[in-house]
N, C-alpha and C positions, 0 to 999 in steps of 0.2 A: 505548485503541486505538493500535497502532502507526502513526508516520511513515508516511508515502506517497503517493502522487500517487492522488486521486480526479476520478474523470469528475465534472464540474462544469459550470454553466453557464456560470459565468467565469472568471477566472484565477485564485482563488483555494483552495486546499484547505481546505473548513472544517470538516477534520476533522482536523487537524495544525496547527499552528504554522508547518509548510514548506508552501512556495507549491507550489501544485500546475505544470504543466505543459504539462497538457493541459487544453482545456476543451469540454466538448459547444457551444458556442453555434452550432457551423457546423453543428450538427445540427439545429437547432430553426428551423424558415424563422419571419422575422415575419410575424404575420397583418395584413392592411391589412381597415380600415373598410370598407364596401362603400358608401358613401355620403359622398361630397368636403364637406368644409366651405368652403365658399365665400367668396373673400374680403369686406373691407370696400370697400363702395361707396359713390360721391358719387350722390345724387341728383340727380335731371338734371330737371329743370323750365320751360327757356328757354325749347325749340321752338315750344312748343301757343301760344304766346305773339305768335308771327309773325302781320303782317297780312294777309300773303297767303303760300302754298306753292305756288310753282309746279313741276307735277312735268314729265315728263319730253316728255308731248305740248304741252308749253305755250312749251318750250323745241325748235326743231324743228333747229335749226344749235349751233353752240357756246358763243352767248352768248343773252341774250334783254336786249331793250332796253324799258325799264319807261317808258311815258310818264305822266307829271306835270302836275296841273293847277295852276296857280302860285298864290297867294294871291287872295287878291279882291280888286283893285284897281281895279274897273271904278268909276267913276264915276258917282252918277245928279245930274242938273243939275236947277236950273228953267230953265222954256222958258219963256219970252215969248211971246206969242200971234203965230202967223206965222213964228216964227224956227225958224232950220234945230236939227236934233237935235246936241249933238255927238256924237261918234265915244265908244268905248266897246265893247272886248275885253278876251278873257281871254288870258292868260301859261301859257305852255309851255314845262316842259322832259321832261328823261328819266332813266333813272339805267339802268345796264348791269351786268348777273349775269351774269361768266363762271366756271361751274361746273368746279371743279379737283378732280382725281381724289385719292383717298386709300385708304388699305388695306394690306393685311397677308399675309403667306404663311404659312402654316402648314405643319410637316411633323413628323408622329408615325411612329416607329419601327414596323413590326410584332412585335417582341419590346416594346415598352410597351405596347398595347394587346394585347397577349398576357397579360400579367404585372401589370396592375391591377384585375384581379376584378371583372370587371363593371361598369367606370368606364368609359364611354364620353366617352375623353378626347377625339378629337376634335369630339364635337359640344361639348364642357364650351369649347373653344380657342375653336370659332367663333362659340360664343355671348359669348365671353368679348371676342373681336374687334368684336364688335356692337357692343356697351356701347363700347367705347373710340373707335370712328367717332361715336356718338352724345356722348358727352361730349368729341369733338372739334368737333363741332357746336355744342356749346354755348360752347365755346372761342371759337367763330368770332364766334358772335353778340356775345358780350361787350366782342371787336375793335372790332364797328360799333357798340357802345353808345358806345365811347371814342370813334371816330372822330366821330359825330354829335354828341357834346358838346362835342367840341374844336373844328369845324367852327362852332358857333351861340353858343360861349362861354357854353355857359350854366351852369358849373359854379357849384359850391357850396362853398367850404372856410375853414377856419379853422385858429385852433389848439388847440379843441378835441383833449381825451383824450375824451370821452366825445360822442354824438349829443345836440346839445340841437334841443328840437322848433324852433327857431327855424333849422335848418339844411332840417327837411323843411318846413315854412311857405313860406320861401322860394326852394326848388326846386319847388313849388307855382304858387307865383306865376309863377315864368318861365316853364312851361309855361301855364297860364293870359292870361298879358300875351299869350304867341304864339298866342289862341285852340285853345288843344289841352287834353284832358281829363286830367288827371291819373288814370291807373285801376290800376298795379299801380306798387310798391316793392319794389325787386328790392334783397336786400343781403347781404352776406359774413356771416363767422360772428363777429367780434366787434361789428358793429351791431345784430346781435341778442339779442349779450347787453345792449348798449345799451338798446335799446328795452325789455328786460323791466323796468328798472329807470326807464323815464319812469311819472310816476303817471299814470292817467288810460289806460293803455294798453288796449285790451279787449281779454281774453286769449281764446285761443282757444277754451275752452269755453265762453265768452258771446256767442260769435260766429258760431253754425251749426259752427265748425270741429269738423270729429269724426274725421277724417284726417290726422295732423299727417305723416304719412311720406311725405304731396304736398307739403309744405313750404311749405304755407300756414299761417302760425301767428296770425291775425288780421287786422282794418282798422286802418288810422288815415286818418281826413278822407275817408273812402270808397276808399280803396285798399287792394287786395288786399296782403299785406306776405310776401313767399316770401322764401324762403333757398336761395344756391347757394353750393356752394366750389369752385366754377370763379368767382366772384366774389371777390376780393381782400378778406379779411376787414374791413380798414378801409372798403370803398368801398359804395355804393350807388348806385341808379340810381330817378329819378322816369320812368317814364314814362306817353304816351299809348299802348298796345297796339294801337290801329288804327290807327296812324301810325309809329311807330318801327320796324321791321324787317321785309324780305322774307326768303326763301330761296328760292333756287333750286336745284332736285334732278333733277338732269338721268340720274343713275342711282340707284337705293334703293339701298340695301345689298344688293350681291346676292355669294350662295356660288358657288363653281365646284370641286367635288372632282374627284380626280385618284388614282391608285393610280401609284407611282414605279417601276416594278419593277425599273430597275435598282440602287434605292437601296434595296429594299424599305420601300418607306412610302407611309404616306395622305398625302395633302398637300390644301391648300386654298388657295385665294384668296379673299380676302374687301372687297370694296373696294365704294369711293361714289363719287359725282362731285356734287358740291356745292358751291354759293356761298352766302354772307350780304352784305348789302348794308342800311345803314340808308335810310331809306327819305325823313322830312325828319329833319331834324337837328334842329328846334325839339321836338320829341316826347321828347327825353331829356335832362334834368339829372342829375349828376354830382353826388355829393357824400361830403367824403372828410373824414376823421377823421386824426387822428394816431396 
C-alpha cells in the first residue's frame, strides 16, 4: 500500500512507515460512566460515643453552660448521742460549649452538570461536604480527648515500639482509682495492628462482632476496642463513655441552594455550628507508642 496520511485515531499512520498528520480523535467524544466511583473514606465512629448531645433547643443563646456535680466528698461522721450533726455538702462546678460555625460553599458550572451524563454533581458535592463537617467533628472530639488527658495527667507512655498489655492494664487502673468505668478503647491504626498480634486477644468473630466496617473489631477487659484515623495511629484513648465528652449542636448540617445567574451556576452552602467539650478529665487516659 502506498505512503500517505490515514484518518486515524491518533497520530500515527499504521499503514505507512510515515507519520500520519491528521487524526480522527477530535472526532470521537469520550464516553463517561454514568455512575462516580467514589472516593476512599475514614470511617467516622466518635460522635454516638458522646455522653450527652445537646441540640439546638437545649442551647437557647450562643453558649450553653453544663453544670457539674463535683466528686463525693461529703462526709458521714459518728454522732455521739446529743451532739450536733456536722455540716456536709455537695461541690459544684460547670463547663461552657460555645458552638463555632463551620462549612463550605459550593459552586458547579451549568455546562458541568450539563456535560456529566446524568451525575448529579451537586448533590454528590453536598453529600461529599457532609462527611467532611462530620469527620470534622470528630477532629473536634479527639482535641478534648487530648485536652482531658492533659488536664488529669493521666497519660500512659513508654518507649515501647509495640502496645504491651501492661500499657492498657494501667490506663485501666487510672480510670478506675478515679471511680470511672473503663467501657470503650478508642485507637489509631498501628495499635491495632498491635493488638492483633497480643495473644489472648478475642477476635472479632468470637466476640458477637459481625460488622467490622462500624470499627468495632473486639473487647479486651470488657471494653469495646474501635478504630479511627482521625486518631493518630501511635495513640489510643481508655475511656469512660458516660463521662468523657459532650457536644453541642447548636445548628445540624444544614443545605442552603442557590442558582447564581450571573455566574450561571448551582451553588450551595453547607455549614454546622458545633462545640466538643470534655466533660471530666478523669474519664480518659492517653496512651501512646513510639
Amino acid at each position: 500500500m502506498a505512503s500517505g496520511t490515514v484518518l486515524v485515531t491518533d497520530a500515527k499512520n499504521i499503514w505507512s512507515t510515515t507519520a500520519g498528520s491528521s487524526t480522527g480523535s477530535y472526532l470521537i467524544p469520550a464516553s463517561m460512566y454514568n455512575e462516580l466511583m467514589k472516593a476512599v473514606r475514614k470511617n467516622l465512629v466518635l460522635s454516638p460515643l458522646a455522653a450527652r448531645r445537646l441540640g439546638p433547643s437545649a442551647i437557647p443563646g450562643s453558649a450553653v453552660k453544663i453544670p457539674l456535680q463535683g466528686a463525693e466528698t461529703m462526709t458521714i461522721n459518728r454522732i455521739a448521742e446529743g451532739a450536733e450533726a456536722p455540716l456536709g455538702v455537695e461541690q459544684y462546678s460547670s463547663i461552657t460549649i460555645t458552638p463555632v460555625k463551620y462549612g463550605v460553599r459550593i459552586a458547579i458550572t451549568q455546562e458541568m452538570i450539563e456535560d456529566t451524563n446524568g451525575i448529579d454533581v451537586l448533590s454528590m458535592n453536598i453529600e461529599t461536604a457532609g462527611y467532611h463537617l462530620a469527620s470534622n467533628e470528630e477532629t473536634l472530639i479527639v482535641a478534648q480527648l487530648d485536652a482531658a488527658d492533659s488536664a488529669a495527667s493521666n497519660s500512659v507512655a513508654n518507649s515501647n515500639a509495640t502496645l504491651p498489655v501492661t500499657d492498657i492494664t494501667a490506663a485501666i487502673q487510672k480510670l478506675r482509682a478515679a471511680n470511672f468505668t473503663p467501657t470503650h478503647f478508642l485507637i489509631g491504626a498501628e495499635l491495632e495492628n498491635d493488638i492483633y498480634n497480643i495473644d489472648g486477644f478475642t477476635h472479632a468473630d468470637k466476640s458477637g462482632v459481625t460488622d467490622p466496617s462500624k470499627r468495632l473489631i473486639g473487647t479486651i477487659a470488657g471494653m469495646k476496642v474501635m478504630v479511627s484515623n482521625n486518631i493518630s495511629a501511635k495513640l489510643g484513648y481508655v475511656i469512660d463513655r458516660n463521662h468523657a465528652f459532650v457536644i453541642g449542636e447548636k445548628r445540624p448540617v444544614t443545605v442552603r441552594k442557590f442558582f447564581n445567574a450571573a455566574r450561571d451556576m448551582s451553588e450551595a452552602v453547607v455549614t454546622q455550628r458545633i462545640g466538643v467539650a470534655y466533660l471530666r478529665s478523669g474519664a480518659v487516659s492517653e496512651i501512646t507508642t513510639t
